[in-house]
VEXBA-984402 format. One record per residue (C-alpha): residue in three letters; x, y, z. Coordinates in nm, 3 decimals. Each point is the difference from the previous one (the first is absolute). Example, Ala and Ser with C-alpha at 12.3 -4.5 7.8 and 13.67 -1.06 7.14 Angstrom:
<rs>
(r Ala, (1.230, -0.450, 0.780))
(r Ser, (0.137, 0.344, -0.066))
</rs>
This chain:
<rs>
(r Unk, (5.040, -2.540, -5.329))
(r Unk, (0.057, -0.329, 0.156))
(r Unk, (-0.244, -0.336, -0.072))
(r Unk, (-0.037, -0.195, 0.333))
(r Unk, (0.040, -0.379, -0.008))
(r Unk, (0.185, -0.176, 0.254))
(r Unk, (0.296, -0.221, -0.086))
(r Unk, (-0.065, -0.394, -0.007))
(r Unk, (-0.379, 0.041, -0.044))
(r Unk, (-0.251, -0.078, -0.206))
(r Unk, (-0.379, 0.166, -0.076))
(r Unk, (-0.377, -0.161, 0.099))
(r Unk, (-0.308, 0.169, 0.121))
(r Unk, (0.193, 0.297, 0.003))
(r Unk, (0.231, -0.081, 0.241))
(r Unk, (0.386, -0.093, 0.014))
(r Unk, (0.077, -0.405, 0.061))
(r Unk, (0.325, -0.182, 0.003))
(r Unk, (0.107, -0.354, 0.036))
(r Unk, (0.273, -0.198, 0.141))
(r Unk, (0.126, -0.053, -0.338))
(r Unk, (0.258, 0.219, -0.164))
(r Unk, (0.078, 0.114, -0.335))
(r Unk, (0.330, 0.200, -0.087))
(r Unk, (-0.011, 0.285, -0.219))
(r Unk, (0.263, 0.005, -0.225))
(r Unk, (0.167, 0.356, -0.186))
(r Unk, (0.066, -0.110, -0.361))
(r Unk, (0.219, 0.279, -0.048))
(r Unk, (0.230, -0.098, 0.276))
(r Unk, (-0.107, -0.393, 0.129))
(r Unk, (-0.051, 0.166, 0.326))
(r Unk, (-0.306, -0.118, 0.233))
(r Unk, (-0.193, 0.312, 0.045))
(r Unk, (-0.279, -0.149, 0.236))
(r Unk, (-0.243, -0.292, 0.033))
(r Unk, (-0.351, -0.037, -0.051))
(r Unk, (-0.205, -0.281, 0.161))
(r Unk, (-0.120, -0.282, -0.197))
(r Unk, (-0.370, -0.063, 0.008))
(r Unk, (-0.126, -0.339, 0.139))
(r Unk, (-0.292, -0.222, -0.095))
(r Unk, (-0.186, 0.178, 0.265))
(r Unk, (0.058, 0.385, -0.093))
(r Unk, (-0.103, -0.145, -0.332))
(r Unk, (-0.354, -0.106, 0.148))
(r Unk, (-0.007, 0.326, 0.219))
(r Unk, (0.032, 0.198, -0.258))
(r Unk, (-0.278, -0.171, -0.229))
(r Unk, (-0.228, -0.029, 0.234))
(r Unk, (0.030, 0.387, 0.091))
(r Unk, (0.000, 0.090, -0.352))
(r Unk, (-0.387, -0.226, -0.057))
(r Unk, (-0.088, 0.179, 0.374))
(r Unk, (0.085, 0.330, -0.142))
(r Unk, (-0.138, -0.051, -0.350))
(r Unk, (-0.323, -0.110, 0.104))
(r Unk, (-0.030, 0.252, 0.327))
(r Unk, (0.161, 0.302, -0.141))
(r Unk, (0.168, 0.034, -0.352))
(r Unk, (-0.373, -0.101, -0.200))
(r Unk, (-0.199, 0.268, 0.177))
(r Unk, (0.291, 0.303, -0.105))
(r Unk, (-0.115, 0.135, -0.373))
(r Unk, (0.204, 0.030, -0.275))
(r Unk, (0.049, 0.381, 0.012))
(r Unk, (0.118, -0.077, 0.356))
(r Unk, (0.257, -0.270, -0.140))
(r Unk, (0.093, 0.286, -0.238))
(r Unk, (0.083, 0.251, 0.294))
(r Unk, (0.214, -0.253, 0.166))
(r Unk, (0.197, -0.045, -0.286))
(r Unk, (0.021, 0.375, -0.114))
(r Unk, (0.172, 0.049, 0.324))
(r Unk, (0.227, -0.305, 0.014))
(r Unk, (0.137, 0.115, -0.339))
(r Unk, (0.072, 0.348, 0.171))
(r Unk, (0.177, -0.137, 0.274))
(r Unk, (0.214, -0.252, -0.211))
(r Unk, (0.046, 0.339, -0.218))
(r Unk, (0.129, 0.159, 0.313))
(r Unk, (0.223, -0.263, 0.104))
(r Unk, (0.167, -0.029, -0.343))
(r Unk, (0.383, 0.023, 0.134))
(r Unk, (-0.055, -0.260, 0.295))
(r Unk, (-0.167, -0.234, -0.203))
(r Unk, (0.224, 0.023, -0.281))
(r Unk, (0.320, -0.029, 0.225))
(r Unk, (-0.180, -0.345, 0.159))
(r Unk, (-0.068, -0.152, -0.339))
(r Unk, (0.368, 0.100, -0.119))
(r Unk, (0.131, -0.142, 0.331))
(r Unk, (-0.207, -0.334, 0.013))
(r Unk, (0.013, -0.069, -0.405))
(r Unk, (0.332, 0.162, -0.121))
(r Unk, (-0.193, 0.179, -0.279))
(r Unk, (0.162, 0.347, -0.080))
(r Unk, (-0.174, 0.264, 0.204))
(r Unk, (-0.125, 0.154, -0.303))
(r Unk, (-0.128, -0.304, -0.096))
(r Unk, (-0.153, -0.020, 0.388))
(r Unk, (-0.183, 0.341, -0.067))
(r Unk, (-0.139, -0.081, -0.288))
(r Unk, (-0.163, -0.278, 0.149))
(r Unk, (-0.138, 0.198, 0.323))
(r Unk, (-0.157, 0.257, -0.273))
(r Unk, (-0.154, -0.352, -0.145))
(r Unk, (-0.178, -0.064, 0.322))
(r Unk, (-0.132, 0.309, 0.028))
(r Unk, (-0.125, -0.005, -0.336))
(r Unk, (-0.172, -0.330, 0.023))
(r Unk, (-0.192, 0.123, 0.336))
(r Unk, (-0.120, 0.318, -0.172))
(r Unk, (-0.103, -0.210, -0.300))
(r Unk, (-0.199, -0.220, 0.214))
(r Unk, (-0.094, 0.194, 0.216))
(r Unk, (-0.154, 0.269, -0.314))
(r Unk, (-0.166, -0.369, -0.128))
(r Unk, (-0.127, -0.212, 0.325))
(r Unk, (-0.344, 0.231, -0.064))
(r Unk, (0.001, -0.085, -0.356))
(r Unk, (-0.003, -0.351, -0.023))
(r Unk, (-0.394, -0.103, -0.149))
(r Unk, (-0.185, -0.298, -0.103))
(r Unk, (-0.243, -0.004, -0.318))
(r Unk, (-0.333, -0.002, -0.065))
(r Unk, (-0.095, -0.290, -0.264))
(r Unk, (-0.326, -0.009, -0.284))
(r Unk, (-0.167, -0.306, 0.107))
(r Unk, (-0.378, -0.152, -0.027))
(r Unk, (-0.283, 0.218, 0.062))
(r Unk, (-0.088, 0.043, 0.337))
(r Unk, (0.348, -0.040, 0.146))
(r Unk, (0.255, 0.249, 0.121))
(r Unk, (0.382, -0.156, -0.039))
(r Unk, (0.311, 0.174, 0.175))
(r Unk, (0.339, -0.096, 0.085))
(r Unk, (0.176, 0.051, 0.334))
(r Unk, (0.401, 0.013, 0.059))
(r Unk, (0.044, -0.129, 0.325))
(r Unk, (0.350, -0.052, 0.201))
(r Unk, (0.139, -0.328, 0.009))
(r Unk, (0.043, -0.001, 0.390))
(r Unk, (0.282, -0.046, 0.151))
(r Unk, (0.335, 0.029, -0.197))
(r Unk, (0.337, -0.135, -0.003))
(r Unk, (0.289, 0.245, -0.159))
(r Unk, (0.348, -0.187, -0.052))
(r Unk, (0.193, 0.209, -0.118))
(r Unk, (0.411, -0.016, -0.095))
(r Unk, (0.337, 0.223, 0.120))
(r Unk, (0.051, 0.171, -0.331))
(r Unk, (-0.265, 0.231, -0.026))
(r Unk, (-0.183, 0.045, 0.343))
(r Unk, (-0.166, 0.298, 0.000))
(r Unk, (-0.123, 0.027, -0.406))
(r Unk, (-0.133, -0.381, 0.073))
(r Unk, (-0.189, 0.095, 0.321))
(r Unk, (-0.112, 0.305, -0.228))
(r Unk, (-0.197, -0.167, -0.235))
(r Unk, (-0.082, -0.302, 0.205))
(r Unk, (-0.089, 0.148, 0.333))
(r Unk, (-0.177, 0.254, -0.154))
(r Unk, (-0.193, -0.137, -0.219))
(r Unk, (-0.140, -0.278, 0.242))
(r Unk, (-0.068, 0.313, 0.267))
(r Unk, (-0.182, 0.224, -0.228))
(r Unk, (-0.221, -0.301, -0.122))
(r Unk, (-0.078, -0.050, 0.390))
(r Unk, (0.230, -0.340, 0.083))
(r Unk, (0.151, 0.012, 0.299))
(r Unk, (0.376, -0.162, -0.050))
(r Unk, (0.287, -0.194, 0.159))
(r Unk, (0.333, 0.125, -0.168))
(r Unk, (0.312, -0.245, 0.049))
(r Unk, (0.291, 0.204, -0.149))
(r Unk, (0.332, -0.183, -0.097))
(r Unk, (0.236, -0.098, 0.300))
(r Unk, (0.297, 0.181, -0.205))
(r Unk, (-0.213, 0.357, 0.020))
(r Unk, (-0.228, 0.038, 0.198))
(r Unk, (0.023, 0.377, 0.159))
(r Unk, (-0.191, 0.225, -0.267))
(r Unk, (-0.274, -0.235, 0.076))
(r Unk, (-0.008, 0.051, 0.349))
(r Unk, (-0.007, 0.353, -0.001))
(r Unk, (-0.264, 0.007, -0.269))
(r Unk, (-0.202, -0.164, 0.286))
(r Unk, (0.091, 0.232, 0.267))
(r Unk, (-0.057, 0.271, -0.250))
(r Unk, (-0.437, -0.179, -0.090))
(r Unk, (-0.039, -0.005, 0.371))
(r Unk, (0.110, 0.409, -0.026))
(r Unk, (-0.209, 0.042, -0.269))
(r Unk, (-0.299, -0.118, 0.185))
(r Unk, (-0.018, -0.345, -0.152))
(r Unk, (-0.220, -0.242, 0.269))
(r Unk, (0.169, -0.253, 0.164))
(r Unk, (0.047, -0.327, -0.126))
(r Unk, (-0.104, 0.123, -0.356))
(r Unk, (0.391, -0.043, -0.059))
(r Unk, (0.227, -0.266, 0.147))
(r Unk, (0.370, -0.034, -0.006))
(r Unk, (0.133, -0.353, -0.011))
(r Unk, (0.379, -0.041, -0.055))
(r Unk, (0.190, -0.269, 0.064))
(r Unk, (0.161, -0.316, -0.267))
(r Unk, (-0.150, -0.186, -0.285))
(r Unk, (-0.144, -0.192, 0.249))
(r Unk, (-0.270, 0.281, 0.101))
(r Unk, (-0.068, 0.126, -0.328))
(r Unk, (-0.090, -0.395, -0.027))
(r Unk, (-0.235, -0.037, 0.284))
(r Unk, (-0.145, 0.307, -0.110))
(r Unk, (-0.068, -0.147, -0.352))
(r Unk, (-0.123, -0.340, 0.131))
(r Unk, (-0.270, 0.172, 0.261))
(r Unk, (-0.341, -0.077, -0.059))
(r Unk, (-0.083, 0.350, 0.103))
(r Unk, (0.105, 0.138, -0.307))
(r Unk, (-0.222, 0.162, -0.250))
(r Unk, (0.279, 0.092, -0.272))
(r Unk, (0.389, -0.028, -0.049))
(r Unk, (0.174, 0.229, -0.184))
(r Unk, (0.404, -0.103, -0.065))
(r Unk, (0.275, 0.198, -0.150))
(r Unk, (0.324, -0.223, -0.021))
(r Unk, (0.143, -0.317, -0.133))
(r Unk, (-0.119, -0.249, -0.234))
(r Unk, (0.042, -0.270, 0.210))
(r Unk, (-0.108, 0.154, 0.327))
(r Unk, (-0.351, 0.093, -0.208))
(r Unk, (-0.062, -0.354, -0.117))
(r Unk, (0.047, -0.066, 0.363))
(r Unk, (-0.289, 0.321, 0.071))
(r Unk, (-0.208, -0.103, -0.237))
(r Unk, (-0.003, -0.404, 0.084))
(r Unk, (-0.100, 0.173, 0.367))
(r Unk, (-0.252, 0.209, -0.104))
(r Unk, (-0.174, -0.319, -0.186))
(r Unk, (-0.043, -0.191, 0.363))
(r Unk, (-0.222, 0.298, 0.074))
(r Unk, (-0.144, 0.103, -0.358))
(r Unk, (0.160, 0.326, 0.060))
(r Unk, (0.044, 0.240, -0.284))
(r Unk, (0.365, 0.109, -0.093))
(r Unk, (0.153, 0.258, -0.157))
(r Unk, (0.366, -0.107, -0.095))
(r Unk, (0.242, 0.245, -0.116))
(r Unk, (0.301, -0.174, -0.104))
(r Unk, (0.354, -0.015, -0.186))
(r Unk, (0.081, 0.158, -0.360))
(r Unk, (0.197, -0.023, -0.274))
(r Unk, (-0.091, 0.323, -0.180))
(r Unk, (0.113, 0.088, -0.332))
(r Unk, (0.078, 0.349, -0.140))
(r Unk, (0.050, -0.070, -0.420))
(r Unk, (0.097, 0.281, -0.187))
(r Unk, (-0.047, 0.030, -0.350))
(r Unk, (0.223, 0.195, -0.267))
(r Unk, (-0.183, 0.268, -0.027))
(r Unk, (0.001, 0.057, 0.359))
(r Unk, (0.101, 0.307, 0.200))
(r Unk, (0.298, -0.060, 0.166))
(r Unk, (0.091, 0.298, 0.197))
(r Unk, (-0.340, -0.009, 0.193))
(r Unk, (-0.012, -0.367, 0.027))
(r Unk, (0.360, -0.110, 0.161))
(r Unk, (-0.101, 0.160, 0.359))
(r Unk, (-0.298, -0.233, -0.005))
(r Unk, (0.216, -0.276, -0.170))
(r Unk, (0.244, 0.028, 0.300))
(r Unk, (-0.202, 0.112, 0.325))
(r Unk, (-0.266, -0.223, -0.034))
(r Unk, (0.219, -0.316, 0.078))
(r Unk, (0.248, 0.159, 0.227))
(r Unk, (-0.265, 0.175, 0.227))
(r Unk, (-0.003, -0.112, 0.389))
(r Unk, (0.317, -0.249, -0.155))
(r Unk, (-0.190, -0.158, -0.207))
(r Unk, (-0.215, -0.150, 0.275))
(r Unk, (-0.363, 0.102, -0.171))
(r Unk, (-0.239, -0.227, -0.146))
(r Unk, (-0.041, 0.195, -0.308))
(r Unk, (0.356, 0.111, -0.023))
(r Unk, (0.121, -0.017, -0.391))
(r Unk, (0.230, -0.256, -0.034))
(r Unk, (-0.028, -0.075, -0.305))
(r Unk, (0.063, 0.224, -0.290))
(r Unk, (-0.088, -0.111, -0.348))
(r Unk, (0.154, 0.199, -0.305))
(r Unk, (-0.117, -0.018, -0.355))
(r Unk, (0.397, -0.089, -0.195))
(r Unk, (0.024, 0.355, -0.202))
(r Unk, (0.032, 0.178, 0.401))
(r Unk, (0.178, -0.280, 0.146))
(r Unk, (0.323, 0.109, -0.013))
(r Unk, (-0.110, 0.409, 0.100))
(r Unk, (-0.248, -0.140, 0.306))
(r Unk, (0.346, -0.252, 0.105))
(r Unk, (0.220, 0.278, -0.016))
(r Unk, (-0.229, 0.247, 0.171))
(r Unk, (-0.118, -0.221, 0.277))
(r Unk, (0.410, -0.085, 0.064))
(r Unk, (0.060, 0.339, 0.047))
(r Unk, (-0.304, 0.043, 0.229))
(r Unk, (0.129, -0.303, 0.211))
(r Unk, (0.343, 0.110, 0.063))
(r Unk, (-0.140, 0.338, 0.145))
(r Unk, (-0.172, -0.168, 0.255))
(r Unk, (0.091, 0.023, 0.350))
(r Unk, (-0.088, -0.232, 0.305))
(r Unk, (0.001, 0.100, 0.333))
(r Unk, (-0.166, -0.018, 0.312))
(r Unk, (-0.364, 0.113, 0.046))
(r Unk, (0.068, 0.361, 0.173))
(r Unk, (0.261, 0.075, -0.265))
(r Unk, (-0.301, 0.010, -0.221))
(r Unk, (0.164, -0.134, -0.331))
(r Unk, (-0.138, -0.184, -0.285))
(r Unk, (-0.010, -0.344, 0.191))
(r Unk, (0.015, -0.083, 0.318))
(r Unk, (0.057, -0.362, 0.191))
(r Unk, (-0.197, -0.346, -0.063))
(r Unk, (-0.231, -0.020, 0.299))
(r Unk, (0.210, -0.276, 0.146))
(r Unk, (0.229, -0.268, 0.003))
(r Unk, (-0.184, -0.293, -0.131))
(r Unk, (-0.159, 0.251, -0.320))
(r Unk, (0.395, 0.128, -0.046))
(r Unk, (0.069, -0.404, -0.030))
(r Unk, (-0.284, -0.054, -0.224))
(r Unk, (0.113, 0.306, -0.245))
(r Unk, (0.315, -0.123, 0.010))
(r Unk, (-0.021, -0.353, -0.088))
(r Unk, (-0.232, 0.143, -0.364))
(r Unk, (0.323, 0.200, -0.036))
(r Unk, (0.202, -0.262, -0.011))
(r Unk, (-0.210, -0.180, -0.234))
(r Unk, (0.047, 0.251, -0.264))
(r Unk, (0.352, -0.058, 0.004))
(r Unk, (-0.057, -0.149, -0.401))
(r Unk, (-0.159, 0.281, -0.086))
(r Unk, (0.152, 0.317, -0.120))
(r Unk, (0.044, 0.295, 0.294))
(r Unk, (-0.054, 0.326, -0.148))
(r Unk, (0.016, 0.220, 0.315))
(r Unk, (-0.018, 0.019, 0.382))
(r Unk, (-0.052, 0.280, 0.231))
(r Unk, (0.228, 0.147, 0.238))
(r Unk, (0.025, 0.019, 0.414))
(r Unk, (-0.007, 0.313, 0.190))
(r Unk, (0.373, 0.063, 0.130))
(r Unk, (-0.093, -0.059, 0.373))
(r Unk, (-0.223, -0.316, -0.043))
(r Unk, (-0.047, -0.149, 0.313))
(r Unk, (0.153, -0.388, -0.072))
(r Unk, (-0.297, -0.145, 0.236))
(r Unk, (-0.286, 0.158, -0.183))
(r Unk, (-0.210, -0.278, -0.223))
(r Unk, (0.169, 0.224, -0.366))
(r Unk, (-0.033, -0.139, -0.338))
(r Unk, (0.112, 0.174, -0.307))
(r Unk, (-0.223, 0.005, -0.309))
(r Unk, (0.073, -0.242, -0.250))
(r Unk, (-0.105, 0.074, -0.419))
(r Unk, (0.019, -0.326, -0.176))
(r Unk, (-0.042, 0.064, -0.411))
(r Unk, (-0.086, -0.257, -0.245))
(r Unk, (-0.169, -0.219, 0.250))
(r Unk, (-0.172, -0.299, -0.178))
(r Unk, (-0.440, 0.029, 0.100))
(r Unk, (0.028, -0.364, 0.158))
(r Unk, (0.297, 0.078, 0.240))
(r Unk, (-0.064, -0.033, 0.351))
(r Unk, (0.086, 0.367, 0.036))
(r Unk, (-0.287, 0.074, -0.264))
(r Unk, (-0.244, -0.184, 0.143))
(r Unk, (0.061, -0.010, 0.397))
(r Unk, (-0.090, 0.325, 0.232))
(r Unk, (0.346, 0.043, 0.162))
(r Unk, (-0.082, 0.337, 0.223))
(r Unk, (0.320, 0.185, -0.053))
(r Unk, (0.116, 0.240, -0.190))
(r Unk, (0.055, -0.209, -0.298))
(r Unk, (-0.111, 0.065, -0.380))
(r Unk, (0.031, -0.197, -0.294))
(r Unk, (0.008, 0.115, -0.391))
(r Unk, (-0.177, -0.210, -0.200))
(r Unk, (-0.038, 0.082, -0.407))
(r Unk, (-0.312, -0.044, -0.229))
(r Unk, (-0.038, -0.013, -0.346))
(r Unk, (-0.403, 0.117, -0.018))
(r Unk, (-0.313, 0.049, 0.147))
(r Unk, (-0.119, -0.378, 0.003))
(r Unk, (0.396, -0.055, 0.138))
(r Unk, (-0.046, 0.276, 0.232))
(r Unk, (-0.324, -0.146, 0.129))
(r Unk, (0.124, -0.378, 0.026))
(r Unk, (0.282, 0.091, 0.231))
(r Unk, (-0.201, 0.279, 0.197))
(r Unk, (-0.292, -0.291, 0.057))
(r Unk, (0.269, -0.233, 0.057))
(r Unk, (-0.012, -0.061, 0.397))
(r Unk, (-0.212, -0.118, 0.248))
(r Unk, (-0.076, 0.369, 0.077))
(r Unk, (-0.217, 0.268, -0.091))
(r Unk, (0.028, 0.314, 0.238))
(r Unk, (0.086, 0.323, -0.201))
(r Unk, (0.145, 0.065, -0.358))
(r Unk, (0.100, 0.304, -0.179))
(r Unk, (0.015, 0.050, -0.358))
(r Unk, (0.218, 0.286, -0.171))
(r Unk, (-0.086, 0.110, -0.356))
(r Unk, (-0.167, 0.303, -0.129))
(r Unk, (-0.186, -0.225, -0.264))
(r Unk, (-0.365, 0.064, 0.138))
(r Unk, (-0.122, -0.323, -0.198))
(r Unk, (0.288, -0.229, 0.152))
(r Unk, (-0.095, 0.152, 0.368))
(r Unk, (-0.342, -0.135, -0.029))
(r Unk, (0.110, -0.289, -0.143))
(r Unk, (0.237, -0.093, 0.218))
(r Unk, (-0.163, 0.134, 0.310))
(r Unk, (-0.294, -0.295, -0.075))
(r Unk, (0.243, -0.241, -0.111))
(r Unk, (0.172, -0.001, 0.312))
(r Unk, (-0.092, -0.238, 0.352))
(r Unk, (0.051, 0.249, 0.277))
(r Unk, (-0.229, 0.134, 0.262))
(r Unk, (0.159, 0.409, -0.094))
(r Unk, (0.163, 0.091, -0.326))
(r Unk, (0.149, 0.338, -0.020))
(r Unk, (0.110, 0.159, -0.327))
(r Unk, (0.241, 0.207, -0.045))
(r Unk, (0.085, 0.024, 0.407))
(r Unk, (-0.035, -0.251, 0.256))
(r Unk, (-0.156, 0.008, 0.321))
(r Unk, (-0.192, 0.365, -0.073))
(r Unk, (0.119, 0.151, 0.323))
(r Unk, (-0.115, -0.256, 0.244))
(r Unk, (-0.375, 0.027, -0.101))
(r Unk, (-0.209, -0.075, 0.349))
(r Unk, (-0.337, 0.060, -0.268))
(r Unk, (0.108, -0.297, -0.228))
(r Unk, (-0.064, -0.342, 0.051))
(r Unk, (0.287, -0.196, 0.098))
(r Unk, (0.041, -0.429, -0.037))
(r Unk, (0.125, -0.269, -0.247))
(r Unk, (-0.085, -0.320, -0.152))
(r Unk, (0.127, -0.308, 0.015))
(r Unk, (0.286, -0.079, 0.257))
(r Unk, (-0.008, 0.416, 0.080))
(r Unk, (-0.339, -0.096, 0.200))
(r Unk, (-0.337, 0.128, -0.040))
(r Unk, (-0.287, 0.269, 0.115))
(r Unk, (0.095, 0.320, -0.018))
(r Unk, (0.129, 0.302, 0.213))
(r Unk, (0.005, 0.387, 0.003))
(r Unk, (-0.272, 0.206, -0.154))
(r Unk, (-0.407, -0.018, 0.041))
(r Unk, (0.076, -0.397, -0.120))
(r Unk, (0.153, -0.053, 0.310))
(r Unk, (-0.330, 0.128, 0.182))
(r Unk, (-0.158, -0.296, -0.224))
(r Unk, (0.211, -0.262, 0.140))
(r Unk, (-0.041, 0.055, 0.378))
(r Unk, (-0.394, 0.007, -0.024))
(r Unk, (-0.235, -0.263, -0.145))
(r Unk, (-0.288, 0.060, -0.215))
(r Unk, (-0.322, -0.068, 0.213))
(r Unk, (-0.339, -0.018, -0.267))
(r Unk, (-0.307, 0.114, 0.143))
(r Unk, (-0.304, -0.092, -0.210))
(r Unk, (-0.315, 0.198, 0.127))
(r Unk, (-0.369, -0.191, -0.106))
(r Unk, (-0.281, 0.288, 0.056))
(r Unk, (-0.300, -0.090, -0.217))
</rs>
């Protein structure tokens, strides 16, 4: 099958628009331009809210939930359907692995068919109240909403932000990243296949610059941001002008500790793929790795050994790790790199034999005995770099894991059932996983973080919470 959208264009009211301005599109597996896309202007930006409020108001409040639910049935089928385009686009435009590309096409899916099975399902409450009185709660849409979303993970973030807000009944403006922005397009040719009414979905791409308009515009009912620290301050300060609610997923700094009486056959695959996945370039990658002194020197040794197995390469080769997604991140990556140059270096990865020179490449990097306040231990770097850091106990364990401005994911490894509760409470992280980490993806489980990792939350029927607000209805009938 083949997913029409025309080169240089971008999505409103169901039709393809383009500008004078021009982005290129850049193959991090080889630094070769592999297109352009237009960069939204000020005044796409206004078309594209105003037909979103026309269509909202017009078309998308008088369509019932079980109708919402068909829609998205079928756009899961057809993303189903169009598994090896869409996973050849995203390995193409990101550099992931293409395995790593699949899996998240298969996410996409998912998330429709979960939202889809839940847009019917979503009720208010009835509440005791005084005599004579009948008290209900309605969840209502928030209106119009604005999806930012970054390069790493296009399609899984569209998943469970996209969906979510069109099962709930918002009609949405999606800006994808200027770096990758093709799975996104064709997920909006693929809506308008699946029978989705124009101008429920709109396409902006373009710079920083758009995604800030679109922020800023008073014609905004909700923002929801994947990305940067700084660049969600930034959202957030926006959203205030307007008194616009935000959901902010941000960076992470998340800790796998393993205690001595962990498993250590089935926990090195997590303790390794979960910070090298997508090269490192995920918010809840684990970077850090926290090991309890009496498996220090076992974890060390078996981690090293993982390391200098793994193999770099470009995204088609389909290896462990592919390229950074460009020049500037490959710059960034590098420079933490060189700033563990006191620290000890306990492995690095490998490149494929016929690495192309121009691709954005960056082997992974295992620091060991990292100190917790190193910059390496408490800065998101987005590479495939790890650091070792030993603990002495569970108060130690919990001191260093706490020990950052962020609070995204943890995982805990010990088959003590009292230390897993323990821990699991003890720790400041939106997810904590024990004994695995990341549970297979998990589109039904709430997603978010505290503290500089954002708040609100993603994925799952909390998702559904956070694009609707709670309407009260008290009913007087003496």
């Amino acid at each position: 099958m083949t997913i029409d959208f025309p080169n240089k264009h971008f999505l409103i009211n169901g039709e393809w628009v383009c500008s004078d301005v021009e982005l290129d599109l850049i193959n991090p597996s080889t630094g070769d331009i592999i297109g352009q896309v237009s960069a939204a202007g000020n005044d796409h930006i206004n078309d594209a809210v105003r037909v979103a409020r026309d269509t909202l108001e017009n078309t998308w409040n008088n369509i019932t939930a079980r109708e919402r639910s068909s829609i998205l049935t079928k756009l899961g089928r057809l993303i189903e359907e169009n598994i090896d385009l869409l996973a050849r686009l995203e390995a193409t435009d990101v550099g992931k692995p293409l395995k790593q590309a699949r899996a998240d096409v298969k996410a996409l899916a998912r998330y429709m068919e979960f939202y889809a099975g839940a847009a019917d399902k979503l009720h208010g409450d009835t509440i005791p109240y005084l005599q004579d009185y009948t008290v209900y709660t309605l969840r209502e849409p928030h209106g119009v909403c604005a999806h930012i979303i970054p390069w790493n993970y296009p399609m899984q973030i569209i998943g469970r932000s996209v969906g979510a807000a069109l099962a709930t009944g918002n009609t949405c403006i999606l800006k994808p990243a200027e770096e990758a922005c093709l799975t996104a397009l064709a997920f909006g040719a693929l809506t308008r296949e699946a029978g989705l009414p124009d101008g429920v979905l709109n396409i902006v791409t373009g710079s920083g610059d758009t995604g800030a308009h679109l922020s800023q515009h008073s014609g905004i009912d909700h923002i929801s941001f994947t990305g940067s620290v700084s660049t969600g301050i930034k959202i957030q300060q926006s959203a205030a002008q307007n008194v616009v609610p935000v959901t902010l997923e941000l960076g992470g700094k998340s800790p796998q500790i393993v205690f001595n009486d962990a498993d250590l056959d089935a926990a090195l695959p997590f303790l390794v793929n979960a910070g090298i996945q997508n090269a490192g370039q995920t918010c809840s990658a684990s970077s850090r790795i926290l090991v309890q002194r009496g498996n220090y020197a076992k974890v060390v040794s078996m981690m090293t050994a993982k390391y200098k197995m793994l193999l770099v390469g470009s995204a088609m080769d389909d290896l462990d790790i592919g390229p950074l997604i460009s020049k500037k991140q490959h710059e960034i990556v590098s420079d933490y790199i060189r700033q563990g140059t006191d620290l000890e270096l306990a492995a690095k990865g490998k490149f494929n034999a016929d690495i192309n020179n121009d691709g954005f490449y960056c082997l992974p990097h295992l620091f060991v005995d990292v100190p917790p306040d190193h910059s390496l231990a408490q800065n998101e770097i987005f590479g495939p770099v790890q650091i070792i850091i030993p603990f002495e106990d569970e108060d130690h364990a919990i001191e260093i894991a706490n020990g950052t401005g962020f609070g995204l994911v943890a995982s805990v490894w010990t088959q003590d059932g009292s230390r897993q509760m323990r821990m699991a409470q003890r720790l400041r992280s939106g997810q904590v996983f024990i004994n695995n980490y990341g549970a297979g993806g998990g589109v039904e489980l709430p997603f978010g973080g505290r503290g500089l990792s954002g708040h609100g939350r993603e994925k799952g029927f909390e998702a559904m919470f956070g694009f609707t607000t709670l309407k009260t209805v008290a009913h007087y009938h003496g």
